[in-house]
C-alpha positions as CSV (number, residue, x, y, z in Angstrom):
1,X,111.6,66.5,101.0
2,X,109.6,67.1,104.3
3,X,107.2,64.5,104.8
4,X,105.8,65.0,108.2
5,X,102.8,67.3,109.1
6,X,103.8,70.3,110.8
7,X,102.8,71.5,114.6
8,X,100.0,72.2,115.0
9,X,99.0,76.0,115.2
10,X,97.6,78.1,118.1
11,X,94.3,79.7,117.8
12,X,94.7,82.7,115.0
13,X,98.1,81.7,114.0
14,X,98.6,81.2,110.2
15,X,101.1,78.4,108.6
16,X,104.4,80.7,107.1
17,X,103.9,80.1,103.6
18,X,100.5,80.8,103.7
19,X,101.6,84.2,105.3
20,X,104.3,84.5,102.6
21,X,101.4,83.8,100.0
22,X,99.2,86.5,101.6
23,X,102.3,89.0,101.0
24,X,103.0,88.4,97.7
25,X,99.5,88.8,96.9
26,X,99.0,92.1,98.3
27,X,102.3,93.1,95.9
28,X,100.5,91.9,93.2
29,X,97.0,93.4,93.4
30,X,97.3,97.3,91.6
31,X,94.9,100.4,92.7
32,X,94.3,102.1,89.6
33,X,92.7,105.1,88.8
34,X,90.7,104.9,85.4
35,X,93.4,103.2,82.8
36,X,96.1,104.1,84.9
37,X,98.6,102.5,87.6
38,X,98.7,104.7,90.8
39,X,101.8,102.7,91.9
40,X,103.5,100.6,89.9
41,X,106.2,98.7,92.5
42,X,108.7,98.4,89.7
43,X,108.8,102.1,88.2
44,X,107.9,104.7,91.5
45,X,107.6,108.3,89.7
46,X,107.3,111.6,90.6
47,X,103.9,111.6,88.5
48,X,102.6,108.0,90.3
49,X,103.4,109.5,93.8
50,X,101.6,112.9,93.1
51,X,98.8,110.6,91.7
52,X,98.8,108.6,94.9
53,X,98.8,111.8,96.9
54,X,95.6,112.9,95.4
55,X,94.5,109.5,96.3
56,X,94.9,110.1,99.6
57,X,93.9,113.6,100.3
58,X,90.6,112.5,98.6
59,X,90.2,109.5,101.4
60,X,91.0,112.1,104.0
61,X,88.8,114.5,102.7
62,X,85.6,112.1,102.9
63,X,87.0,111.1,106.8
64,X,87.0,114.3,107.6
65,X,83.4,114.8,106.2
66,X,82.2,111.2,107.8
67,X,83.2,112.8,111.2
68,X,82.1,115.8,110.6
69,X,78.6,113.6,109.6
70,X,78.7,111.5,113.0
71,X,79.4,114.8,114.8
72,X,76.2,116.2,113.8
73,X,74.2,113.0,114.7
74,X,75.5,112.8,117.9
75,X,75.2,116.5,119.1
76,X,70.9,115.9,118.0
């Protein structure tokens, strides 16, 4: 067993198993959409990906309207 501190770490670096940490977490956390999954990392279907694409032509949608918004500001 390691019983020595580690280096220590430059400005904005992070230790590696707090990075691994950070990963597994972003596995774990689920986007649904009412009571269900939108992707389920295990079990990838043709129903969750068509889900997820509606997902994301929704986001884009409301870009495109943002822009469209700040558009409008800036040509006043």
């Amino acid at each position: 067993e390691e019983t020595t501190d580690p280096p220590p770490l430059e400005e904005g670096e992070i230790h590696p198993s707090q990075a691994e940490q950070e990963e597994e977490d972003v596995v774990e956390i689920g986007t649904t959409t009412g009571d269900r999954d939108v992707v389920d990392p295990g079990h990838f279907t043709l129903e969750s990906a068509q889900i997820l694409i509606g997902e994301i032509m929704g986001c884009n949608r409301d870009l495109e309207n943002i822009q469209k918004s700040i558009n409008d500001v800036q040509k006043k």
